[in-house]
KEMI-866099 format. One line per field, with one value per residue (C-alpha): residue number from 1; chain; z, x, y. Coordinates in nm, 4 decimals, padded with zeros to 6 digits. Layout:
k	NUM, ...;
c	A, ...;
up	Z, ...;
east	X, ...;
north	Y, ...;
% end
This chain:
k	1, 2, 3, 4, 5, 6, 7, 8, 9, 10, 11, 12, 13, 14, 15, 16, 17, 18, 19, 20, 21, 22, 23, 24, 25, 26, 27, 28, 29, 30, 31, 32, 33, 34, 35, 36, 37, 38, 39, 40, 41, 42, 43, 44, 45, 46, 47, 48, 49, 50, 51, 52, 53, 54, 55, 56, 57, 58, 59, 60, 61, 62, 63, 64, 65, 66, 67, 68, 69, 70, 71, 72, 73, 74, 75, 76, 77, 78, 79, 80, 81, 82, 83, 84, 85, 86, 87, 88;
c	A, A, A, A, A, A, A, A, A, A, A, A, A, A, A, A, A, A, A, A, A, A, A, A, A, A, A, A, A, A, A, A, A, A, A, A, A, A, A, A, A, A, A, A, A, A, A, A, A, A, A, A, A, A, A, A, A, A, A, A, A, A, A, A, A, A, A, A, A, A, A, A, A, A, A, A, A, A, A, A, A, A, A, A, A, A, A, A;
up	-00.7830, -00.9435, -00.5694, -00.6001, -00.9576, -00.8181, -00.5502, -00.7258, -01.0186, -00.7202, -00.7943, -00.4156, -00.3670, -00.6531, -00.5570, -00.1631, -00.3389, -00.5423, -00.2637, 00.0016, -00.2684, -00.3023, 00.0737, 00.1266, -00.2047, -00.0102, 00.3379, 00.2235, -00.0617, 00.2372, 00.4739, 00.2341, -00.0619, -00.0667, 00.0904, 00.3147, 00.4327, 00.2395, 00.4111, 00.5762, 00.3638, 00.0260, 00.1867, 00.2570, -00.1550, -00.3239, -00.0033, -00.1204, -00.4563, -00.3248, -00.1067, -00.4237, -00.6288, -00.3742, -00.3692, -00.7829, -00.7723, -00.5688, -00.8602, -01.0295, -01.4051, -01.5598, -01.6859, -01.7632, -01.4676, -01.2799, -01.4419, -01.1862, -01.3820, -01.4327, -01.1051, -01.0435, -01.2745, -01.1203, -00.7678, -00.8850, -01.1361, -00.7902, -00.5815, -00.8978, -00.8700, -00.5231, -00.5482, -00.8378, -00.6828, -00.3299, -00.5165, -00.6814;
east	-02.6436, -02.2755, -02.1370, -02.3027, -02.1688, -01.8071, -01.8142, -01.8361, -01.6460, -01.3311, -01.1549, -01.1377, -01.5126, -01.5223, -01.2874, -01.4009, -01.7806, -01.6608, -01.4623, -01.7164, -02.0181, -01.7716, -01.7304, -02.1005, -02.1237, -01.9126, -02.0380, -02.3735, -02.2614, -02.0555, -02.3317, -02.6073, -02.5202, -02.2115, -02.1911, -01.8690, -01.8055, -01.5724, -01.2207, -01.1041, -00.7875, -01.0002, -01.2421, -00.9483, -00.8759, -01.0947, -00.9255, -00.6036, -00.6461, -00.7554, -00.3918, -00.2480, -00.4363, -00.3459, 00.0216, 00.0144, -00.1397, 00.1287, 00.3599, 00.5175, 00.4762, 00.1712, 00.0598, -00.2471, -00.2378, -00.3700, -00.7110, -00.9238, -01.1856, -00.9559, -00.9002, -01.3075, -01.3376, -01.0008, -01.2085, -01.5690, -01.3712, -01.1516, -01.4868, -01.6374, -01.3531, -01.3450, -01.7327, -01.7371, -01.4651, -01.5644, -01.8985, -01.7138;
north	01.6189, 01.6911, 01.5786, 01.2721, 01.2404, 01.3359, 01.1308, 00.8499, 00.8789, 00.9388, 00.5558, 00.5302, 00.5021, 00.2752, -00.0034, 00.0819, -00.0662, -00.3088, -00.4733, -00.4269, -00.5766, -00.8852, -00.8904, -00.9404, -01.1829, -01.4016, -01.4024, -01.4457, -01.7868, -01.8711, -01.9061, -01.9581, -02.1142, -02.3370, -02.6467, -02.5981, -02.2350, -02.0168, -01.9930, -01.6999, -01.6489, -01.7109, -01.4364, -01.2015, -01.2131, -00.9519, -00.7020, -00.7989, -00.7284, -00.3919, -00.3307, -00.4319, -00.1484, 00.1183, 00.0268, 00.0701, 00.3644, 00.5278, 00.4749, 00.7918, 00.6384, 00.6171, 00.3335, 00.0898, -00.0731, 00.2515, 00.1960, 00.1532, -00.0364, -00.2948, -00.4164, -00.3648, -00.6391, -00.8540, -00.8229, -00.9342, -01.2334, -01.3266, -01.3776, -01.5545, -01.8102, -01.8309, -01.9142, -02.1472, -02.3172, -02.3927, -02.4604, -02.7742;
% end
């Protein structure tokens, strides 16, 4: 049970399902929900933010935008937006 655990408390594995949850979010409001589909570069967004993470986390000084929890929440408020505003 303490791999589980470990496994995912490794920030990797977290932003891997927080990007991939948003992934699926959007494919399924894009096909689903919304009235136009979603656009592939608005879909390519929450993955971005991801890229973005890993190159800040290969800096040498420490700092608060390591925190891995913090970009979680950048990545699920990104595919809010992009939802709410391909809903208007």
């Amino acid at each position: 049970m303490s791999k589980i655990k470990d496994f995912f408390k490794s920030p990797h594995i977290q932003m891997a399902l927080a990007t991939g949850a948003c992934i699926i979010i959007l494919a399924y409001f894009s096909k689903h929900v919304l009235p136009r589909p979603i656009s592939y570069l608005a879909n390519a967004f929450p993955p971005f933010l991801m890229v973005v993470w890993e190159s800040v986390l290969g800096l040498k000084k420490e700092s608060r935008l390591k925190t891995t929890w913090y970009w979680v929440v950048a990545i699920f408020a990104s595919t809010a937006l992009i939802i709410i505003l391909y809903w208007i």
